[in-house]
C-alpha positions in Angstrom: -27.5 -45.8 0.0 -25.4 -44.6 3.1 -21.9 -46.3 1.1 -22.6 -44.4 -1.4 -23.2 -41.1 0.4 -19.9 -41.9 2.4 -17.8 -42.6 -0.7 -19.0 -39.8 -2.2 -17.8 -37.8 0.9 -14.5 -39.4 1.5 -14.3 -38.4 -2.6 -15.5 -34.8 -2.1 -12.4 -34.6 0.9 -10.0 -36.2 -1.3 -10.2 -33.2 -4.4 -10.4 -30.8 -1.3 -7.2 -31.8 0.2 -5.1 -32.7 -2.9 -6.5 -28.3 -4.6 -5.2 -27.1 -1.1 -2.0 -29.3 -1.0 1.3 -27.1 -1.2 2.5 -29.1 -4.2 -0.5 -28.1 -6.0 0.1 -25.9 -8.9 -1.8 -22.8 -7.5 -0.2 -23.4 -4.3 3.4 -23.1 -6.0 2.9 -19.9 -7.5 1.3 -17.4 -5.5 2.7 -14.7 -7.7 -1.3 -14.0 -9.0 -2.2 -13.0 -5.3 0.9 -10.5 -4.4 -1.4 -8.0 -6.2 -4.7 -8.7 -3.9 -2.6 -9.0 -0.4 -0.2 -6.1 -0.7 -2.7 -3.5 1.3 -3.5 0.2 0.6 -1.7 3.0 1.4 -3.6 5.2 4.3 -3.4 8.6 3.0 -3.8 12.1 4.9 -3.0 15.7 4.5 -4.2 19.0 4.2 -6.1 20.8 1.1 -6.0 24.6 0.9 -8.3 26.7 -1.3 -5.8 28.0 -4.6 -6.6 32.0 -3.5 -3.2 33.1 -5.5 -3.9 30.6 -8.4 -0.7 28.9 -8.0 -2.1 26.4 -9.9 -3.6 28.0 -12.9 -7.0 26.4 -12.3 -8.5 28.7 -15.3 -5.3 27.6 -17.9 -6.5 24.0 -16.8 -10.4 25.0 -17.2 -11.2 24.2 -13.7 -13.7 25.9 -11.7 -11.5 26.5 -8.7 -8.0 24.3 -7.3 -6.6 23.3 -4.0 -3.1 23.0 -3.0 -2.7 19.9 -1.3 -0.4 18.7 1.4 0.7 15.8 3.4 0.9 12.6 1.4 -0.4 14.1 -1.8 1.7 17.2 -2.5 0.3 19.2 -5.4 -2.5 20.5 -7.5 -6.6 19.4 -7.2 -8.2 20.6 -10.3 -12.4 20.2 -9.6 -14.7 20.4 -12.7 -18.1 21.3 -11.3 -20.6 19.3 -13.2 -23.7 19.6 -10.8 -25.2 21.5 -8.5 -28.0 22.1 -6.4 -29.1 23.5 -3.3 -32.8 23.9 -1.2 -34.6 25.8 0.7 -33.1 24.6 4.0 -30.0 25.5 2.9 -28.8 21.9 2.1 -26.2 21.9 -0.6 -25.1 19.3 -2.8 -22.3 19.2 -5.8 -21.3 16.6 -8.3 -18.2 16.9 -10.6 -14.5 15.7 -11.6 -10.9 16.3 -9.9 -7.6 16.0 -11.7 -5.1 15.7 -9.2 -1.7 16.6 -10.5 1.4 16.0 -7.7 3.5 13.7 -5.8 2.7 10.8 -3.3 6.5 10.4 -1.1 8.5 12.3 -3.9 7.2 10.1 -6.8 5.4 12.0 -9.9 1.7 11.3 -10.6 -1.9 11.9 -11.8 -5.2 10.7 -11.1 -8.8 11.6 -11.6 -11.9 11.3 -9.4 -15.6 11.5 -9.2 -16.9 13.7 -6.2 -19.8 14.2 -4.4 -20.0 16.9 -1.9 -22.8 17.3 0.8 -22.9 20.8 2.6 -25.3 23.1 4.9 -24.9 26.3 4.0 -26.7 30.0 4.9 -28.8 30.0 2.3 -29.4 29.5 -1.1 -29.6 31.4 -4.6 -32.5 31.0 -6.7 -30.4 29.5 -9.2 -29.5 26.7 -6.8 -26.2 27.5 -6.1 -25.2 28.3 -2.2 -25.4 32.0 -0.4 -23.6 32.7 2.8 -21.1 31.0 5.0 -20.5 27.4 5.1 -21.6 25.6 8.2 -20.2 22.1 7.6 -19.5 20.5 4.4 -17.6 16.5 3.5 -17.6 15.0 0.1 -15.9 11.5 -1.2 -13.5 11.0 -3.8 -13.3 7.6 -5.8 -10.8 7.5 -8.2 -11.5 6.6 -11.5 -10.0 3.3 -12.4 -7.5 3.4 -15.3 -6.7 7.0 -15.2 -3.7 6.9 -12.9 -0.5 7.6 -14.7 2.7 7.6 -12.9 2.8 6.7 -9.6 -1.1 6.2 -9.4 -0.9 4.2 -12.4 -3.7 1.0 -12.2 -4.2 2.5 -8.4 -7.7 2.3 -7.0 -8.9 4.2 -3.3 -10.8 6.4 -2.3 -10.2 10.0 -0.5 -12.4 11.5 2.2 -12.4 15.3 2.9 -14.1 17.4 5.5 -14.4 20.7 5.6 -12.6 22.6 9.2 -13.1 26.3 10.2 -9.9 28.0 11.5 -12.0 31.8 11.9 -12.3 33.0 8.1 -10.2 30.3 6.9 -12.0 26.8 4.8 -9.1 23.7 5.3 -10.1 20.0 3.4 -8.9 17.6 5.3 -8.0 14.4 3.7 -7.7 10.9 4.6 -8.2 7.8 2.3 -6.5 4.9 0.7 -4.8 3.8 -2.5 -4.2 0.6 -3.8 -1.1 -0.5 -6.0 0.5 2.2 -6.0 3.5 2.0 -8.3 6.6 2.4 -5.8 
């Protein structure tokens, strides 16, 4: 019994070494893993709230836009889908962004899903928020398949958080793309 447990191991070693050889075929062309190994991009910037419309949020159907900065240069469209806030003041939104821009001079769109978690003042009865904003983040995932351009087939994710400058709301973003198309 132990010959054949040994044969049957020097066996198992054999198909391990001759897969992992660098004659294999795999092994010759790595061409399929460039794809998986080529890293993200680490994204950051600022987002500012589209006060002057410079964006035409409205002509897009948007509830609001922000002008983004930084590595992403252009226009964030958000589609508020959801929304709901309680007692405590605890707000939280769910919708769609179309981002419409540039990532280092190179034309692009994307879409994303967002969540956004807030505390606010206060709340309406209707659920939406009342008052100032105390802190507020939210995620981005982008939506895979709906880059075109230089986001086309990209996947990532983008982080914002909310900072207070006085009166003034900034987003600011950080994340990651993969394959972008450079």
């Amino acid at each position: 019994m132990k010959n054949k447990t040994f044969i049957g191991l020097i066996f198992f070693v054999a198909l391990v070494i001759a897969g992992c050889s660098k004659d294999s075929e795999q092994g010759a062309d790595s061409s399929h893993l460039k794809k998986a190994t080529q890293g993200a991009e680490q994204l950051s910037g600022i987002g500012y709230f589209d006060a002057t419309d410079e964006c035409n949020f409205a002509g897009q159907g948007a509830s609001y836009s922000l002008n983004m900065t930084g590595d992403l240069v252009g226009c964030l469209y958000t589609f508020v889908d959801e929304y709901d806030c309680s007692p405590s003041g605890t707000y939280m939104e769910l919708g769609r962004e179309y981002f419409v821009g540039t990532y280092n001079g190179v034309y692009g769109t994307f879409w994303t899903t967002y969540r956004f978690e807030a505390k606010y003042e206060g709340c309406a009865e209707n659920g939406s928020f009342v008052g100032a904003e105390i802190k507020g983040r939210c995620q981005h995932p982008i939506v895979e398949g709906s880059g075109t351009g230089v986001f086309e087939g990209s996947i990532g994710r983008l982080f914002m958080k909310d900072v207070y400058e006085g009166e003034t709301v900034t987003y600011h973003y950080t994340g990651h793309l993969n394959d972008l198309n450079l």
